[in-house]
N, C-alpha and C positions, 0 to 999 in steps of 0.2 A: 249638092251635098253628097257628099262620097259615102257609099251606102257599108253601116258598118260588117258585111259577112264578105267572103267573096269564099271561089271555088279554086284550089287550086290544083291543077294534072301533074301526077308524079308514078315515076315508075312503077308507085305500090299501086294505083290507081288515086281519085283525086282525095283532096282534103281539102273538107270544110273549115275555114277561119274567120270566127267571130269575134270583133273586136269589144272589150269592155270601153265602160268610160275611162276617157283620162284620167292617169295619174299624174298629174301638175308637169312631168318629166316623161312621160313614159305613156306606153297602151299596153297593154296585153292582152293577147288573143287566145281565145279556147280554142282548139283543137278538135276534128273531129271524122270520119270518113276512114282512112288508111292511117290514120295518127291520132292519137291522143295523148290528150296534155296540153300546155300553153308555150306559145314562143311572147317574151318580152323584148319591144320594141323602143328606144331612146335615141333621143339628137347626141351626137358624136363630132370628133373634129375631123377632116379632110386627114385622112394618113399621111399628108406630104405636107401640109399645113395644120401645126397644133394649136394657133393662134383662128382658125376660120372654122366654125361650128356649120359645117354647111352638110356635113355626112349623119346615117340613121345605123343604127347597130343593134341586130336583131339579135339575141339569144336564146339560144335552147331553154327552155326553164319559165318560171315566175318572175325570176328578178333578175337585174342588170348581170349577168357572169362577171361584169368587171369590176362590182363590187362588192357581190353576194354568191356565197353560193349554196345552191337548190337543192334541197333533199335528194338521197337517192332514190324517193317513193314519188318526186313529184316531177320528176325527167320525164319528156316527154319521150313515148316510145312509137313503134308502129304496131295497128292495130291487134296483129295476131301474135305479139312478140314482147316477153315480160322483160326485154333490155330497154333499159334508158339511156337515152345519147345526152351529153352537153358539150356544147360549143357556140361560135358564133360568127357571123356575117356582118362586115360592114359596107355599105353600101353609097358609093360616092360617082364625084365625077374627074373625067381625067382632064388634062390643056386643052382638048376641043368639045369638051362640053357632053362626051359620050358617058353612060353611065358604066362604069366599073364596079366590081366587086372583089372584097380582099375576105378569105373563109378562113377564119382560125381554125387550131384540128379539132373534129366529129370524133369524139371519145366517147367511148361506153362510158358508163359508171363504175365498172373496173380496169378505167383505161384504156381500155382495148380501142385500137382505130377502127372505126365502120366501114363494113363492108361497102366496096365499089357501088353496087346500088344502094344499100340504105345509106351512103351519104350523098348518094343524088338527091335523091327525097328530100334527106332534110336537110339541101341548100336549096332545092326548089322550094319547100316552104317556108324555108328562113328568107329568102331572095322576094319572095309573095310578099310575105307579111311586111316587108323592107317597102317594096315597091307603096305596098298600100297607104302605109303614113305619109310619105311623099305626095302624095294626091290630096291628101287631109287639107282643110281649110286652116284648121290649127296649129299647123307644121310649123309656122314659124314663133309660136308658144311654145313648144315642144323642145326647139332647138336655142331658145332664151332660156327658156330654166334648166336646160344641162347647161348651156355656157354657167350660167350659175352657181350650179351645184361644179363644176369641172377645173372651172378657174382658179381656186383657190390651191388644189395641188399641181395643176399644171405649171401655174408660179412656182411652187415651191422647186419642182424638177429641172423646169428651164432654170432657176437662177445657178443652181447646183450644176448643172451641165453645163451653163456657160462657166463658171469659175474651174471647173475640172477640164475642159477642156482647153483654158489658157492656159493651166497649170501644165500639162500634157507637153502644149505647145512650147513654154520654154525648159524645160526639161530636155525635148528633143533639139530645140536652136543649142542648149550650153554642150550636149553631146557632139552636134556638127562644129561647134567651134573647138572641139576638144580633138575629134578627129583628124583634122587635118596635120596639127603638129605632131600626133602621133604617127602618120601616114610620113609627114619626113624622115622622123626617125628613123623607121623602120626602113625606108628607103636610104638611108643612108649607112644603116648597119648593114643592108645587101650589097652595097658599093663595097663597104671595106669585107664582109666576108669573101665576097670574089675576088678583090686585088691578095689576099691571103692566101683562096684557093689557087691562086695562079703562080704564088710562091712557093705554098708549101701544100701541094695535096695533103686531104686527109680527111678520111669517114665522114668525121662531124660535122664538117663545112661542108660536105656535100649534101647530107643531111640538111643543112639550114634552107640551103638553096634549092634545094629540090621541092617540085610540085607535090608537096601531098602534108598529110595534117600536121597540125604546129608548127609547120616552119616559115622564116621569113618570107617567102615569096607568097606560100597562101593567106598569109596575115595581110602583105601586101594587097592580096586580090581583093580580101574584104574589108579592110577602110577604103580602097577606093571606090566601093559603091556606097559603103555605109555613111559617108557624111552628104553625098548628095540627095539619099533616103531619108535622112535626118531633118535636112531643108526643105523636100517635097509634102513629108509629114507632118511637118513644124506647120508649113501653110496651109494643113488642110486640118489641123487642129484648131488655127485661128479662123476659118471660113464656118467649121461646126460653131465655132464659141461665139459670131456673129451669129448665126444662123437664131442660135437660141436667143440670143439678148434682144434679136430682132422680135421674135416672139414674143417674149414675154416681154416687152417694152408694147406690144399692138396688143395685147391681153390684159394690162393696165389703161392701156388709152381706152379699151373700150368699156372698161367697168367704169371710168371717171363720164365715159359720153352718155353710157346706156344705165338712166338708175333701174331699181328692180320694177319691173310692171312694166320696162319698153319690151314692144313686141319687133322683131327686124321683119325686111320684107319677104315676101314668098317663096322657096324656094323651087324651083320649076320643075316639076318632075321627069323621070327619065320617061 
């Protein structure tokens, strides 16, 4: 049984984090030592996967930063110091299985970025209190009822980002196919203004043909990169609008596998 306080060593010196009882989603830890205040602890998705609930996301504060936010009287601060910081820490793993961590920004309460050591501190105890649920026996409770509470507008983002970004994608395919016929053109009015220039000197026709703004030669330079840009970005518009329908197509599969009250297996901690 993972014992609910633990000690943690930070620049300021340590802080004490005691965990309450669970909230169906979440723990929250008092604070206490070189900090005081509470950091709030919830199961999260993997930053590279929004469909895989396998990440913990610690916040400065009482409640989730990503869907409340905390007094400025109830931020946690360091002990000898009447600023409040909020931000937060997610806490995942990478392709071989090492733990990572992604820190969104350590803001005062009036914005201000935290200084070089006080936001060591409170990633050392945001990174604590992270570790700690990880070890938790109920971790995979934890990380069922944020899939629960999370799904609902994860769907609604993925379906909108997969349909905006097909939309993207042929926008830029009707622009490359538009390109090209433009690109003759324009190649073909430098043919006849040079056989011109070659008859009849003069300012203007040099002007066309010459290297620099407006004229046909640098119009030329850029459709000949812009329609194969067009193609590259087209394909990489329709790899995002997979990417999402892949998701949320595996975010439906598992709300129809998993009814409310299934618990997933253990997540191993780092």
């Amino acid at each position: 049984m993972t014992s609910p306080s633990l000690t943690i060593e930070t620049p300021a010196g340590p802080v004490r984090a005691t965990a309450g009882p669970r909230e169906d989603n979440a723990v929250v830890f008092e604070l206490g030592g070189a900090m005081r205040g509470s950091v709030h602890v919830t199961g999260t998705t993997d930053p590279h996967r929004w469909d895989q609930f396998t990440a913990v996301r610690a916040c400065l504060g009482p409640v989730n930063a990503f869907t409340s936010t905390a007094p400025d009287e109830d931020l946690p601060r360091l002990a000898r110091s009447r600023t409040g910081y909020r931000g937060s820490l997610t806490l995942y793993r990478d392709n071989t299985g090492r733990p990572e961590v992604s820190v969104h920004p350590l803001l005062s309460a009036a914005d201000h970025p935290a200084s070089e050591k006080t936001a060591a501190v409170l990633t050392a105890v945001l990174r604590g209190c992270a570790e700690h649920v990880t070890q938790r026996a109920d971790l995979p409770a934890i990380l069922e009822a944020s899939r629960q509470r999370d799904t609902p507008g994860l769907l609604r983002f993925l379906t909108w980002s997969a349909s905006y970004h097909q939309t993207e994608a042929a926008r830029l395919e009707r622009e490359a196919r538009t390109a090209l016929p433009t690109l003759k053109a324009a190649e073909a009015a430098w043919r006849t203004a040079a056989r011109w220039l070659a008859l009849y000197p003069h300012p203007v026709l040099l002007l066309m043909l010459a290297d620099r703004p407006d004229s046909l030669t640098q119009k030329i330079r850029e459709l000949q990169w812009w329609a194969p840009y067009c193609v590259n970005a087209a394909a990489d518009e329709h790899q995002r609008a997979r990417h999402a329908q892949t998701e949320a197509d595996s975010l439906r599969a598992q709300q129809r596998r998993r009814p409310r009250g299934h618990r997933p297996a253990l997540v191993s901690a780092p």
